[in-house]
Every structure is written in C-alpha cells, then in structure tokens.
Legacy VTK file of the C-alpha trace (Angstrom):
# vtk DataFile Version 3.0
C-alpha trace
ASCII
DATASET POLYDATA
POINTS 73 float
136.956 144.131 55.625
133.851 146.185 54.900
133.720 149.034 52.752
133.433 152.658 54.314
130.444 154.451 53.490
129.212 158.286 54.519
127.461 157.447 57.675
126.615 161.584 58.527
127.514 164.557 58.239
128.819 166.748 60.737
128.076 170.539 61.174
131.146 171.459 63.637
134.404 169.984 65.077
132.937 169.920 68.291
130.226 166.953 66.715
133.518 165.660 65.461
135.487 165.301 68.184
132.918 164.243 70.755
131.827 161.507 68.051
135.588 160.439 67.590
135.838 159.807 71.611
132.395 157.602 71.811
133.670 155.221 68.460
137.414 155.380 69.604
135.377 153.835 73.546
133.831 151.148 71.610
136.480 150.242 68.490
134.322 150.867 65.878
136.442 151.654 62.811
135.542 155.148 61.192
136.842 158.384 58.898
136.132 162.069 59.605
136.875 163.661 56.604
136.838 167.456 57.239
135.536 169.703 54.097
138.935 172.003 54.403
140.658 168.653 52.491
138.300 170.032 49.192
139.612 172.111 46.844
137.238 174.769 48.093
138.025 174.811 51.368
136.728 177.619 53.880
134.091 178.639 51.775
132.628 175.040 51.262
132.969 174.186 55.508
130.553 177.479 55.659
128.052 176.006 53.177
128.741 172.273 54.082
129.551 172.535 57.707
132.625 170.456 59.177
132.975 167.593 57.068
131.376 163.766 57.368
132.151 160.186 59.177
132.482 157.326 57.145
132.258 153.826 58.511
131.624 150.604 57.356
128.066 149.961 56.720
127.410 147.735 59.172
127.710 150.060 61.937
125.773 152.865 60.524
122.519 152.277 63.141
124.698 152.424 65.982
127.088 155.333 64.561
123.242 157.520 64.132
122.114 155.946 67.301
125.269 157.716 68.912
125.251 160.550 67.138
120.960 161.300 68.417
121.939 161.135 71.870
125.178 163.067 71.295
123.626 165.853 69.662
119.738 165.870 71.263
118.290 164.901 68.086
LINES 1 74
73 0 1 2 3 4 5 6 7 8 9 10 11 12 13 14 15 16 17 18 19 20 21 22 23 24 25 26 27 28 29 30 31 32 33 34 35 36 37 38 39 40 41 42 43 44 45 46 47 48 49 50 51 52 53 54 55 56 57 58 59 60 61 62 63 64 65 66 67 68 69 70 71 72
C-alpha cells in the first residue's frame, strides 16, 4: 500500500465535503484531517483554514485535477 502524503489544503468544510463525495464516486483512498484535531484548534482553522487531504501519492494529479474544477481554479 502506498504511503499518504498532503495532497492540498482545504480552506472550508464545504471544499471538504464536496471533495470527499467526488473521491468516495471514484474509490480513491484519502484523509481529511481537519485543523480543530491540533492542539490549537479554532484559532489555527482561522489562520490555516479547514484542514488538508492526504492521499497516496500516486493519485495526487487527479486529486488537484478534481479539486480545479471543484473549486474554479
């Protein structure tokens, strides 16, 4: 099994979720790991945004592929 790696960040849970439907569609393994789990908390999610997605490396083109067209980049 590959190794998960930070793919992207993610500014809100709306990103999040939206993201977790698409990968969830296709089966392609992944993490979001919300900020709020830090020590820190709310104060780091308003510096930091939401949290990030971790994946294994191999899918990271298609993961930022997704996440373009998800978010009009």
């Amino acid at each position: 099994m590959d190794e998960f790696v930070k793919i992207l960040d993610l500014n809100n849970e709306f990103e999040a979720e939206r993201i977790k439907e698409i990968l969830d569609e296709k089966n392609i393994p992944y993490g979001i790991i919300p900020v709020s789990d830090s020590v820190f908390g709310s104060i780091e999610m308003l510096e930091n945004g939401f949290g990030y997605l971790e994946a294994p490396g191999i899918y990271r083109d298609e993961i930022l592929a997704i996440f373009a067209e998800i978010s009009g980049k």
